[in-house]
Structure formats: C-alpha cells, structure tokens
Steps between C-alpha positions, in 0.01 A plus 500: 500500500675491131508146538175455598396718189752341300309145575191622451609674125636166459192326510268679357738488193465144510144515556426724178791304317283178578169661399611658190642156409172295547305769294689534246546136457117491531482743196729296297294172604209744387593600129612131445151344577362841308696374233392141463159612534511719208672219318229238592270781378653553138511103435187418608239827665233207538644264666712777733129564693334143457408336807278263544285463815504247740216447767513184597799352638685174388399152666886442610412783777235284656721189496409340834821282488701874559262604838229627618441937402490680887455861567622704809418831601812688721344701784737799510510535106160399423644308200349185360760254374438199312719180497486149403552241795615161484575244721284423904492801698721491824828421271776692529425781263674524186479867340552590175533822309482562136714707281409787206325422296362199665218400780418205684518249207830557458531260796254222371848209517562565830177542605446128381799402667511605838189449616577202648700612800396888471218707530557716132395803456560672187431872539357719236713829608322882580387614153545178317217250373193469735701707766327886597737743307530837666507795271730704697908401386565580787304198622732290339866579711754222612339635895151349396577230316757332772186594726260283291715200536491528891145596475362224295744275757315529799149537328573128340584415837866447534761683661772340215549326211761420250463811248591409143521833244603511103570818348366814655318205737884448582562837564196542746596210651845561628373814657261330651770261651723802578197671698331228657733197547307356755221417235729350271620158564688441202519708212541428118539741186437413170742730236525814721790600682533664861388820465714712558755282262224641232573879579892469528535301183256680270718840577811360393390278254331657168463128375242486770337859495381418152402154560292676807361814242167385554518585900552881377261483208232383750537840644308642259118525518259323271753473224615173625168316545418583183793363341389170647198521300623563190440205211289325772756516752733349304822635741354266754450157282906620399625485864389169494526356152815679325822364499716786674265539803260140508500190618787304195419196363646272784257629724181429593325779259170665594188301302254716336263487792757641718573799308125578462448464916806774498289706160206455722559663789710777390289587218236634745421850578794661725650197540839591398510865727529283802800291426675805312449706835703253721804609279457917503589560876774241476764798448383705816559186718853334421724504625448257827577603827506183665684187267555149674301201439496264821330203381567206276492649125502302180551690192413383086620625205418438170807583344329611128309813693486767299401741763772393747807500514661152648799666644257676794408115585834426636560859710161451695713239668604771759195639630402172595588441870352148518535156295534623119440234152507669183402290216554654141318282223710569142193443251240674712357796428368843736140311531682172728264333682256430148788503310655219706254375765607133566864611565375793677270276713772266594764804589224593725430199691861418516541823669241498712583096608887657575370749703272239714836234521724817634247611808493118591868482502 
C-alpha cells in the first residue's frame, strides 16, 4: 500500500512539475511578445494597428496548372474540408498535409509534380483556409485530427495512400501512421521528427524549449492572434522573408504573389483561432502510448531550421520499425519543400521508385 501511494505521490509530482513548467514558460513567452508589442507601439503607434483589407484573393490560388478546388463533407463530424486535387482520379492517392502557418499552397511544387502517376490531394487542414473551423479548442485535439485524416480517406474513396506531412502536417501525420498503418502505404515527413523524439528532447534540451516558446505562448487566448496582426501581420511575411527563420538566398524564395495568397487568407476574420487551437491541447495529449512506425518512412531536413533542432532528425531512426532514409539538406531552411522543391521532388521519387524495385525483388 506505501508503494502504491508512494507511486502515485510520485506522479502527480511530476504531473504538477510538468504543468507548472509549461505555464510558466507560457508566461515568460507572454511578457516577451507583451514586450515587443509595446516596443512596436513606441516606434511607430500607426503602423502597430494598420492592416489593410483583403477581399479578394490572389490569381496564383486559381492557378489551374496546381488542380482543381474539391470540397468534402465527413459524415460523423459534419465538417466540410476543402482541398486541391491533381492528377486522374483512380491513382493511387497521394496525401498531403500542411504545416503552421501554412495551407494547401504550401504544396503547389509537388502538386505540379506528381500528378502524373498520383492522384494529389492537397488538404486544407480543420480550421485552416476554406476548411469549417470549430469554435470549441477542444475540437482541435491530436484524437480528432488523426480522425480527419482517416475520415477524409474513405470519403475520397481510398482505403490508403502515401501520406506526406511538413511541420505540424508532419506531426499529424506520423500519428496517423502509428494509429492506422493499414492506410498508410508509405510515409514521408518533411522537418518534423517522430513524436515522441519531440517530447523527450525538448525536456532535456533548453536549446530546443526556446526554439519551441511559441508552442507555450499559443496557450494563451487571443493574445497570440493578435500579435499576428500587428503592422499588417508583419510576424507572418517574417517567417517567411527574414533571414533567421525564411527561405536564404539559395533557395527558391516566396514571390510577392505568394506571400499575399498566405496575407490573404489569414488576414480574414477568425482565421488565425483555428490553426492556433490545434497547438493548445497539444500538452494534455503527449506523451504517446503507442510509438513504432511499420511502414517505409522517408524523413527531410532542412538543416538551417530555426524551429528544429537537426539532432532529433537522426534519433527518430529508432521508432521506425520498417525501411528508414533520412536526408538532411545543409542550406535549407524549416519551410523545405518551397525552399528546395526540385531536390525535394527528386528525393521523393527516388524514394518512392526504391520502394517499388524492393517489393519486386
């Protein structure tokens, strides 16, 4: 009975340890974004609240070279996603998932380039873009969004596909292999590590706990949508544009069109509460209980993230029960396949071609 007791003190010390490490990191996040908001404010108060509004959307989001704009309702959720789809129906289904703070576009290279020998479907994911946003955060845990995957599966008509993810995408994505391997012929991540490589490493690394502050700022209601906005959302052009966290001048930078499509659609109403939820349950729901990866996995790295670690890259190796290729690309930065899509297009087909010679052998 004392050990029993003794167990259970244990972990609830660990529990509150845990907690009262995630909000008080969140606090500190807090006062740093309060700070360079009141900064912003005493160089320039006009330009701090300027934004301009945009209702009509760019012409690179009706590109008919990138697909054809679908919508499909799930049953059970009653959720309407969008997606763009290229490539003849009846291919084997190629599925891929965007990343934070990204949507569908953020796919438009490979969507060009597979279409040939897949059926592409680049998903706009729950709260994001065209995609119903539930109000409710609690709407927004790992539980439903692994769900939507399977969901949107079957209601496209396919009982697999090869599942592609960067970012958070990535993260969805391996859970999704984890959960259902059966739907997941071959998997590929794009700068995201296993996750539960993620949770070990950011405890023990502090590097990696500040690189990953904005996770426990995003706890925070409001505050951090409204950051976005300020000077015309001028955080989000950054992420792109700026030389600790963009795409560097060896890569294939973002045109002024393409940062207006991304302006666009997350300068409309309550468009940024959606993507911000997906990240405030994350703490309730790692760690995993269940870890191995069974199928085929490629992994990509640009080596210049600034969100990421590269050391996690390497240590995802052992979770992966199957055929494993990690590719790390040394002048690439966190946003990989835009950053670099011709090599990332060839590392793909090259993997996918390997895969195809190995099951005939």
């Amino acid at each position: 009975v004392r050990s029993a007791r003794g167990c259970l003190l244990l972990t609830c010390a660990r529990a509150l340890l845990f907690w009262a490490l995630v909000y008080s990191y969140c606090a500190v996040c807090a006062c740093i974004e309060l700070l360079k908001l009141l900064w912003s404010i005493g160089r320039s108060p006009g330009k701090t609240f300027q934004r301009i509004v945009r209702e009509n959307p760019p012409a690179c989001l009706s590109d008919p070279s990138l697909g054809t704009h679908c919508y499909v309702r799930i049953k059970d959720s009653g959720l309407r996603f969008h997606y763009v789809a290229a490539g003849e129906r009846g291919k084997p289904l190629m599925l891929l998932l965007h990343g934070f703070p990204e949507f569908w576009y953020s796919w438009r290279h490979q969507l060009r380039e597979f279409k040939s020998e897949y059926r592409v479907v680049a998903l706009d994911l729950r709260g994001y873009g065209e995609t119903d946003a539930p109000s409710h955060q609690e709407n927004y845990k790992l539980d439903c969004l692994i769900t939507d995957i399977k969901d949107i599966l079957e209601s496209l008509g396919y009982n697999k596909c090869m599942l592609i993810g960067h970012d958070w995408g990535g993260m969805i994505a391996w859970l999704v292999a984890i959960c259902y391997p059966e739907m997941v012929t071959k998997l590929i991540v794009v700068n995201f590590p296993h996750p539960s490589v993620f949770t070990e490493y950011i405890l023990r690394h502090p590097s990696q706990l500040i690189k990953s502050g904005y996770y426990f700022f995003f706890q925070m209601p409001w505050f951090p949508e409204f950051m976005f906005t300020v000077n015309d959302f001028k955080v989000l052009k950054n992420l792109f544009t700026s030389r600790t966290t963009g795409i560097g001048r060896k890569g294939c930078r973002l045109t002024a069109e393409d940062i207006e499509a991304y302006l666009y659609i997350f300068s409309q109403p309550g468009a940024l509460t959606g993507p911000i939820n997906h990240y405030r349950n994350i703490f309730s729901c790692l760690p995993l209980q269940h870890h191995e990866v069974t199928m085929p996995t490629l992994l990509l790295w640009g080596e210049r993230d600034a969100f990421m670690e590269v050391e996690m890259a390497e240590t995802t190796r052992i979770y992966v029960k199957n055929h494993f290729r990690l590719t790390i690309l040394s002048e690439a930065s966190h946003w990989l396949q835009q950053d670099q899509p011709d090599i990332v297009n060839k590392l793909i087909w090259t993997f996918l071609k390997e895969e195809t010679i190995r099951k005939r052998e």
